[in-house]
PyMOL Python script that loads the backbone (N, CA, C, O; Angstrom):
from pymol import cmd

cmd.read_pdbstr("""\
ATOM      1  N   UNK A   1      15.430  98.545 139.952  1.00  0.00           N
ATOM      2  CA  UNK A   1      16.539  98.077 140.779  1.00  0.00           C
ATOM      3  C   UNK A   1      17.611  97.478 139.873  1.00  0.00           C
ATOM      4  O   UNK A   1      17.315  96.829 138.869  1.00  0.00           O
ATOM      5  N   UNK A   2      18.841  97.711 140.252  1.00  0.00           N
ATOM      6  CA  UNK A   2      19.913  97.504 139.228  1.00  0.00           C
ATOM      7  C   UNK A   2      20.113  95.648 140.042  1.00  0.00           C
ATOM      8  O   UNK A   2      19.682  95.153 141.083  1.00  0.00           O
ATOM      9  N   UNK A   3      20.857  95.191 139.060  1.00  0.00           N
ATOM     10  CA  UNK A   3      21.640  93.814 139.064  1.00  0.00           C
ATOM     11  C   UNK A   3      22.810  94.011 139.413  1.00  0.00           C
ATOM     12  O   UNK A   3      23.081  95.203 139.563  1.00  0.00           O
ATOM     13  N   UNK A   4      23.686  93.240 139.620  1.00  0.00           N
ATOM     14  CA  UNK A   4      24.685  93.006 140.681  1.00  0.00           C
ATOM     15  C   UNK A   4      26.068  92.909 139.460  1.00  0.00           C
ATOM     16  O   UNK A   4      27.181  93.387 139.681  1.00  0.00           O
ATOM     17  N   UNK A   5      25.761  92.345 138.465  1.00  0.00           N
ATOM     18  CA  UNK A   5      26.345  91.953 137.141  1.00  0.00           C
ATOM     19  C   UNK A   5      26.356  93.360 136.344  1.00  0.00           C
ATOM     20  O   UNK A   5      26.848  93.596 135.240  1.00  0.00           O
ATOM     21  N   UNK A   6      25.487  94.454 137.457  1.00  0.00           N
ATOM     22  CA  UNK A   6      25.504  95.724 136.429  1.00  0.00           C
ATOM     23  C   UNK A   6      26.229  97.141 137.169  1.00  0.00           C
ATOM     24  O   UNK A   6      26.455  98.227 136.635  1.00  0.00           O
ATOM     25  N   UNK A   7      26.522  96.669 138.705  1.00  0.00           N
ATOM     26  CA  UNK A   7      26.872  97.749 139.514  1.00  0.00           C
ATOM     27  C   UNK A   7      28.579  98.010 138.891  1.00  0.00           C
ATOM     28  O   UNK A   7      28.793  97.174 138.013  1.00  0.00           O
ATOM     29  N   UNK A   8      29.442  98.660 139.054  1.00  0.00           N
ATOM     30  CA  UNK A   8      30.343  98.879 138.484  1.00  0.00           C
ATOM     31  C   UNK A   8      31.830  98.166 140.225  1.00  0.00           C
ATOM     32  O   UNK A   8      31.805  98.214 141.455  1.00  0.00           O
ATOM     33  N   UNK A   9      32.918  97.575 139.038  1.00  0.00           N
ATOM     34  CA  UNK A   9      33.825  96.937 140.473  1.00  0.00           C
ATOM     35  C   UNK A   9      35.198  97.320 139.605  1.00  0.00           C
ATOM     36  O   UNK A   9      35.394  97.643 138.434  1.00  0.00           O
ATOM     37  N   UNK A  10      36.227  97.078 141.020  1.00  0.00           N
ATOM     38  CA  UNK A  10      37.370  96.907 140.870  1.00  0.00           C
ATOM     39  C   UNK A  10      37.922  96.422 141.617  1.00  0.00           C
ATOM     40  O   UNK A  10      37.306  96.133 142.643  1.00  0.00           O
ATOM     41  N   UNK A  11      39.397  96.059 141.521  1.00  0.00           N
ATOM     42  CA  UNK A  11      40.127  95.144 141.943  1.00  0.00           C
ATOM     43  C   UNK A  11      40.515  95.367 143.526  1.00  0.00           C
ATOM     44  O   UNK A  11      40.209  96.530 143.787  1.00  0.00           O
ATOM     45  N   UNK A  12      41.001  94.800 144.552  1.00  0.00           N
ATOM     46  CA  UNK A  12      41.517  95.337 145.710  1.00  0.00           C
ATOM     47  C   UNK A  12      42.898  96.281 145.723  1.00  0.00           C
ATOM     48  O   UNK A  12      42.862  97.312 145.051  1.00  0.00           O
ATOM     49  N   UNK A  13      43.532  96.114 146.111  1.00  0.00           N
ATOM     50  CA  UNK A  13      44.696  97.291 146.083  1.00  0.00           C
ATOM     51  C   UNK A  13      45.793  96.016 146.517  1.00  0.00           C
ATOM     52  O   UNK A  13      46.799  95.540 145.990  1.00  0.00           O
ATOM     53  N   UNK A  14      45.102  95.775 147.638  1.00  0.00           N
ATOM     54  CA  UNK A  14      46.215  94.827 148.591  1.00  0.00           C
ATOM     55  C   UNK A  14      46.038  93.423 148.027  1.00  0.00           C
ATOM     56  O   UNK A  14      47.062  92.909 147.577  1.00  0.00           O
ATOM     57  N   UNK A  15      44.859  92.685 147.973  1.00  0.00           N
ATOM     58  CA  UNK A  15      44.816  91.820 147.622  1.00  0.00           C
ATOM     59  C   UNK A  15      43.891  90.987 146.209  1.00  0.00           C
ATOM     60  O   UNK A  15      43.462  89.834 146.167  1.00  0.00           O
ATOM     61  N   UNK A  16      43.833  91.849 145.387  1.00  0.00           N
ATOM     62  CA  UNK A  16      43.268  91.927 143.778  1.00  0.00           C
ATOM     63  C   UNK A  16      42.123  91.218 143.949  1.00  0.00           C
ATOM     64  O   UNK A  16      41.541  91.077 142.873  1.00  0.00           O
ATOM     65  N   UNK A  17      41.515  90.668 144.952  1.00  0.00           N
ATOM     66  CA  UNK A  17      39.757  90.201 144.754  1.00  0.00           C
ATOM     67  C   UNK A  17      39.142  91.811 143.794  1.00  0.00           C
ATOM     68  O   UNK A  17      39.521  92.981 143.745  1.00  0.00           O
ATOM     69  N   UNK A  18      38.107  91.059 143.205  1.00  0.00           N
ATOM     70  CA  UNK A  18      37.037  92.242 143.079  1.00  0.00           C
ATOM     71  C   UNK A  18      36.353  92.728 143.608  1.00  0.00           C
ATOM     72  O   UNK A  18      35.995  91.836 144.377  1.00  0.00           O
ATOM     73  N   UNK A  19      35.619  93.829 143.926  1.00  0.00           N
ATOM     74  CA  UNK A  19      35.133  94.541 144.924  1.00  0.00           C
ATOM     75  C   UNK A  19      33.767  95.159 143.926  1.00  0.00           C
ATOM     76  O   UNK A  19      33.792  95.407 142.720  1.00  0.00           O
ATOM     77  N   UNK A  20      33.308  95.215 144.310  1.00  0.00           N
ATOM     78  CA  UNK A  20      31.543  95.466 143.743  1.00  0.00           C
ATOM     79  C   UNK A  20      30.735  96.669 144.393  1.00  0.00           C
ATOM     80  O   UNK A  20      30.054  96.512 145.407  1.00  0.00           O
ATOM     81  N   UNK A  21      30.858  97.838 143.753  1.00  0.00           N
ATOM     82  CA  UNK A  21      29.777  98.976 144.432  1.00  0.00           C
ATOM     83  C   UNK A  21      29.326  98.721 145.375  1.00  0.00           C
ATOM     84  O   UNK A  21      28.773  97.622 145.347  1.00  0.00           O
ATOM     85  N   UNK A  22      29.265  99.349 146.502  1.00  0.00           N
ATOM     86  CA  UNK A  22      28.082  99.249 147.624  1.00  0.00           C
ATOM     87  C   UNK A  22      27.607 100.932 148.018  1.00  0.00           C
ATOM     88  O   UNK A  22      28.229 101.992 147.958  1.00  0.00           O
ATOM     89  N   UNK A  23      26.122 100.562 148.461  1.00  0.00           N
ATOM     90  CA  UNK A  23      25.336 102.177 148.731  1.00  0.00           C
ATOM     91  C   UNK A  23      26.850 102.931 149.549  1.00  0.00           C
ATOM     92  O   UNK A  23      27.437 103.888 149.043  1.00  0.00           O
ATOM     93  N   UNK A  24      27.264 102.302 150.804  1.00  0.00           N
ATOM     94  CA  UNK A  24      27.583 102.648 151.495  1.00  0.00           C
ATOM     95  C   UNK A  24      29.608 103.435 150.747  1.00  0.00           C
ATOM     96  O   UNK A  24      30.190 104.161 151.552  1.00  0.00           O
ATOM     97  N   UNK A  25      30.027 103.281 149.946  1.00  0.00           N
ATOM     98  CA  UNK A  25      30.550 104.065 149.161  1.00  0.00           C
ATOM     99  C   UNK A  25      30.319 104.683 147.971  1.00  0.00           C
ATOM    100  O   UNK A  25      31.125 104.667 147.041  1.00  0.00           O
ATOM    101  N   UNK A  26      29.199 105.259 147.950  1.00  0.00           N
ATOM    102  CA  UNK A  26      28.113 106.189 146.576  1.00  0.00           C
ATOM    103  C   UNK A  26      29.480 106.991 146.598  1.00  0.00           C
ATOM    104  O   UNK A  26      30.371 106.642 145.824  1.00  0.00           O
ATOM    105  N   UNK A  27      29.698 108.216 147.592  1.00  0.00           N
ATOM    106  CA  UNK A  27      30.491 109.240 147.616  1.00  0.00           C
ATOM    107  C   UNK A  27      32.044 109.053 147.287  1.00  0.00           C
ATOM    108  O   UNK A  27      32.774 109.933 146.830  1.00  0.00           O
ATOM    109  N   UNK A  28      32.489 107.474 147.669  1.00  0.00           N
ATOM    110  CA  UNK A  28      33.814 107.936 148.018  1.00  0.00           C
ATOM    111  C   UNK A  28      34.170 106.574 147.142  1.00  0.00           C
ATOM    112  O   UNK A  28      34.806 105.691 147.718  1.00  0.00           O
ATOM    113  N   UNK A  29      33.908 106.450 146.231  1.00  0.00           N
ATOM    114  CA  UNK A  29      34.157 105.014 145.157  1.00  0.00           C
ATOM    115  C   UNK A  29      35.094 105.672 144.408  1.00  0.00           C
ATOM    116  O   UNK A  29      35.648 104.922 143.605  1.00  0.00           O
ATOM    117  N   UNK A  30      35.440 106.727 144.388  1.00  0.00           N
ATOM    118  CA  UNK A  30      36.719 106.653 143.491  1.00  0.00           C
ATOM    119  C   UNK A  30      37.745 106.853 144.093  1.00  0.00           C
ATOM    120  O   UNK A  30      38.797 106.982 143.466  1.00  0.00           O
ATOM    121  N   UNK A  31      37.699 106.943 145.645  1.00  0.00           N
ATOM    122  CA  UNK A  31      38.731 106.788 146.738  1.00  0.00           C
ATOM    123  C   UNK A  31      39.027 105.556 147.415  1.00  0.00           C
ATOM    124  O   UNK A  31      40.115 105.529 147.990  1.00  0.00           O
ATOM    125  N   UNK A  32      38.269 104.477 147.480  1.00  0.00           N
ATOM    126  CA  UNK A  32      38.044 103.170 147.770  1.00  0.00           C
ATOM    127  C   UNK A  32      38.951 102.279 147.539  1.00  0.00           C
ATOM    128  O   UNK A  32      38.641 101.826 146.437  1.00  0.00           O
ATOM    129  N   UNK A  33      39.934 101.721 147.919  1.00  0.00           N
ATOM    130  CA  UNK A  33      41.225 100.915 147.450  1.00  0.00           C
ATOM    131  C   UNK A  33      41.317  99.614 147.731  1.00  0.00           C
ATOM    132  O   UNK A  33      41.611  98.805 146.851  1.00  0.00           O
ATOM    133  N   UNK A  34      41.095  99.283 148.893  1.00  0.00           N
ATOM    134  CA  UNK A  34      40.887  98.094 149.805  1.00  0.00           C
ATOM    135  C   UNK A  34      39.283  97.317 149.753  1.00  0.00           C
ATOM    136  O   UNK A  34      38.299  98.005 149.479  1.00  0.00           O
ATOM    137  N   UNK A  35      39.186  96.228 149.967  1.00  0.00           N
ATOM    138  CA  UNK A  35      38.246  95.500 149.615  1.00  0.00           C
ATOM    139  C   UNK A  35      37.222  95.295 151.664  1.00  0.00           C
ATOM    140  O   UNK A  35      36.062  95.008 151.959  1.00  0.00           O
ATOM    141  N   UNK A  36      38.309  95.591 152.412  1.00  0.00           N
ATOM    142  CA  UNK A  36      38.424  95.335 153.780  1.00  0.00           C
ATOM    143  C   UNK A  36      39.113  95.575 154.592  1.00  0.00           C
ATOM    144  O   UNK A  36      40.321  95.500 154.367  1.00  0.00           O
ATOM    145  N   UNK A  37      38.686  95.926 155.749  1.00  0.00           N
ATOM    146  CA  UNK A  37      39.799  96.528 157.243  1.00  0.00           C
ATOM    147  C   UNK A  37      40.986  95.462 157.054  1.00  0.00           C
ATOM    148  O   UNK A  37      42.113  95.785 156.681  1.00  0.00           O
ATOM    149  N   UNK A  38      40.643  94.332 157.318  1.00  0.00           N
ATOM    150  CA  UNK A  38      42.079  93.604 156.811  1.00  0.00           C
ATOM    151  C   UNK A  38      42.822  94.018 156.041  1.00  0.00           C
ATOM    152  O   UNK A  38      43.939  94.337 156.449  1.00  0.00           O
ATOM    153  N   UNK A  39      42.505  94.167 154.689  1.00  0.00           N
ATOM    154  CA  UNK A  39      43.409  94.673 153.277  1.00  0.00           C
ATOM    155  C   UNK A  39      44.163  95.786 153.901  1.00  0.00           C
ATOM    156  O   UNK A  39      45.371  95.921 154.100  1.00  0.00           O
ATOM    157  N   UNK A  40      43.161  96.542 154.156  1.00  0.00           N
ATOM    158  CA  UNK A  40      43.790  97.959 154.609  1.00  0.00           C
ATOM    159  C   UNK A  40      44.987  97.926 155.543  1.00  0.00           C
ATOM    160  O   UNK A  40      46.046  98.483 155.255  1.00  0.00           O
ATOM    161  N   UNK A  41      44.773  97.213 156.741  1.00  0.00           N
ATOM    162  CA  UNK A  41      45.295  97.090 157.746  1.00  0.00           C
ATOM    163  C   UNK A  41      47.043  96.210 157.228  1.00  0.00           C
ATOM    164  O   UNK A  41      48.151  96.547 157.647  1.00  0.00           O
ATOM    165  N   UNK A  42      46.774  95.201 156.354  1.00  0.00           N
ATOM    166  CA  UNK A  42      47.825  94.505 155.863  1.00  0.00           C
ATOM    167  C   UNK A  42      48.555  95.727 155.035  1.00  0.00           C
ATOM    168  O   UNK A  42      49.689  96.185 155.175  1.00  0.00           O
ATOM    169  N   UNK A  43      47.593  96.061 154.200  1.00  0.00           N
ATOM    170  CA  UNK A  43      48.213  97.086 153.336  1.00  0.00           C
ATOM    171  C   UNK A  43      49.747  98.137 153.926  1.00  0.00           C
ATOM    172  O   UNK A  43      50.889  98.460 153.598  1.00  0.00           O
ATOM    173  N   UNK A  44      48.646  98.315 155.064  1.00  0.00           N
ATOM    174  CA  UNK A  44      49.572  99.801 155.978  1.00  0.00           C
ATOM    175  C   UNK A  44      50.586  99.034 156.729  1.00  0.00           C
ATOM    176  O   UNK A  44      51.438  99.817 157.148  1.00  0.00           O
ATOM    177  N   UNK A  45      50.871  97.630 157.115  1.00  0.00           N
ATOM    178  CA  UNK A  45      51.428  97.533 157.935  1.00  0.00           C
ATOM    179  C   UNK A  45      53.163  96.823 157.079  1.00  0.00           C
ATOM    180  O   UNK A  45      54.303  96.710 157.531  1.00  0.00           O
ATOM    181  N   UNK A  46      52.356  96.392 155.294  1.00  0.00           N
ATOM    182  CA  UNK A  46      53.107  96.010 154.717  1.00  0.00           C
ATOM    183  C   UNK A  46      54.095  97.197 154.367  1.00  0.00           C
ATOM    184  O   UNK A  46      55.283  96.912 154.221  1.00  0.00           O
ATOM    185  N   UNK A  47      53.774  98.213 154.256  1.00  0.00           N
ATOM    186  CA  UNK A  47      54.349  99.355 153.657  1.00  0.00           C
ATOM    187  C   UNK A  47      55.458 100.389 154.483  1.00  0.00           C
ATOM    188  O   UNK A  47      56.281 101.144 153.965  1.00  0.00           O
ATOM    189  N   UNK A  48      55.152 100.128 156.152  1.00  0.00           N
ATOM    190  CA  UNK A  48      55.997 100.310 156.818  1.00  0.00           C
ATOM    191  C   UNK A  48      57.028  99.210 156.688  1.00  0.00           C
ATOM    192  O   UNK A  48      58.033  99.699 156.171  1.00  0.00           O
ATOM    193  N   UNK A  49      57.160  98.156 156.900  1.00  0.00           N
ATOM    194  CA  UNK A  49      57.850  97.243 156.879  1.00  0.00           C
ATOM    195  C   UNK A  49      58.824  97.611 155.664  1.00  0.00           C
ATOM    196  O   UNK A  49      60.015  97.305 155.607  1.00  0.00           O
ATOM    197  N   UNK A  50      58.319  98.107 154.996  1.00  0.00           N
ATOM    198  CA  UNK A  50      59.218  98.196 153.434  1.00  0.00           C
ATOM    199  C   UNK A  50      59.863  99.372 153.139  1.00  0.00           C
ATOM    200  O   UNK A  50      60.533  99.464 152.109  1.00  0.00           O
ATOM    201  N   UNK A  51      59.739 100.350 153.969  1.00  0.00           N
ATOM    202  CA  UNK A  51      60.345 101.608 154.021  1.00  0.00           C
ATOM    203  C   UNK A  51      61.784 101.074 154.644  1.00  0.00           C
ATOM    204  O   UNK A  51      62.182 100.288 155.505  1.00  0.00           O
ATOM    205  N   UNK A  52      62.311 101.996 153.666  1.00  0.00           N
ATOM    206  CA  UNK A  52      64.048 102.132 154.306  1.00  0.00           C
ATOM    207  C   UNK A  52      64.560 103.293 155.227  1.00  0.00           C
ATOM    208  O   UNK A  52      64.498 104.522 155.229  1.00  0.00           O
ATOM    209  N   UNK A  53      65.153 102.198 156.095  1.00  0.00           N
ATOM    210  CA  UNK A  53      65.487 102.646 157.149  1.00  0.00           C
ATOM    211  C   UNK A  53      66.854 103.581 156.821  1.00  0.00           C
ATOM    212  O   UNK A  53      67.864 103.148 156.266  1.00  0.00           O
ATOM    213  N   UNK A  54      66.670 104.837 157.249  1.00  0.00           N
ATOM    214  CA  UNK A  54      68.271 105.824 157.110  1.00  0.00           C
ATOM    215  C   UNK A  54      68.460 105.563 158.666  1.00  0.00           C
ATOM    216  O   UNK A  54      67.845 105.423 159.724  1.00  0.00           O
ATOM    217  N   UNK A  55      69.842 105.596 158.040  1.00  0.00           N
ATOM    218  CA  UNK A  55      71.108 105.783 158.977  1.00  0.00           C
ATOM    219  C   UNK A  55      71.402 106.811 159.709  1.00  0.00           C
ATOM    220  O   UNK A  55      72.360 107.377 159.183  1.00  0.00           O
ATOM    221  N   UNK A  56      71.029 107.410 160.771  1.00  0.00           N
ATOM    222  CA  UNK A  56      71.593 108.528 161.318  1.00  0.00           C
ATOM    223  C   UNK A  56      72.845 108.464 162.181  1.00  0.00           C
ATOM    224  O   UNK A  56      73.322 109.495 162.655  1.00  0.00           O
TER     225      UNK A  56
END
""", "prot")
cmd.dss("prot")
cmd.show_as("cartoon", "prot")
cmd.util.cbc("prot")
cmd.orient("prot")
């Protein structure tokens, strides 16, 4: 059984905590950005907000 100090992490996207392997992203850890539905959710909602609006 591996140690916790040995699983491989990275940073959040939205909010730079570290984030630590889990079983439940084996497959998709190099797609993984967000630490949490929150992050995510802030993430997406920050990014509309920041889009520029054209003029029609």
């Amino acid at each position: 059984m591996r140690k916790k100090n040995d699983l491989p992490s990275k940073p959040c996207a939205h909010c730079g905590r570290p984030m630590v392997w889990r079983k439940a992203w084996a497959r998709t850890w190099d797609e993984v950005l967000y630490c949490s539905d929150r992050c995510r959710q802030e993430a997406k909602s920050s990014r509309h907000s920041e889009a520029p609006k054209s003029k029609a």
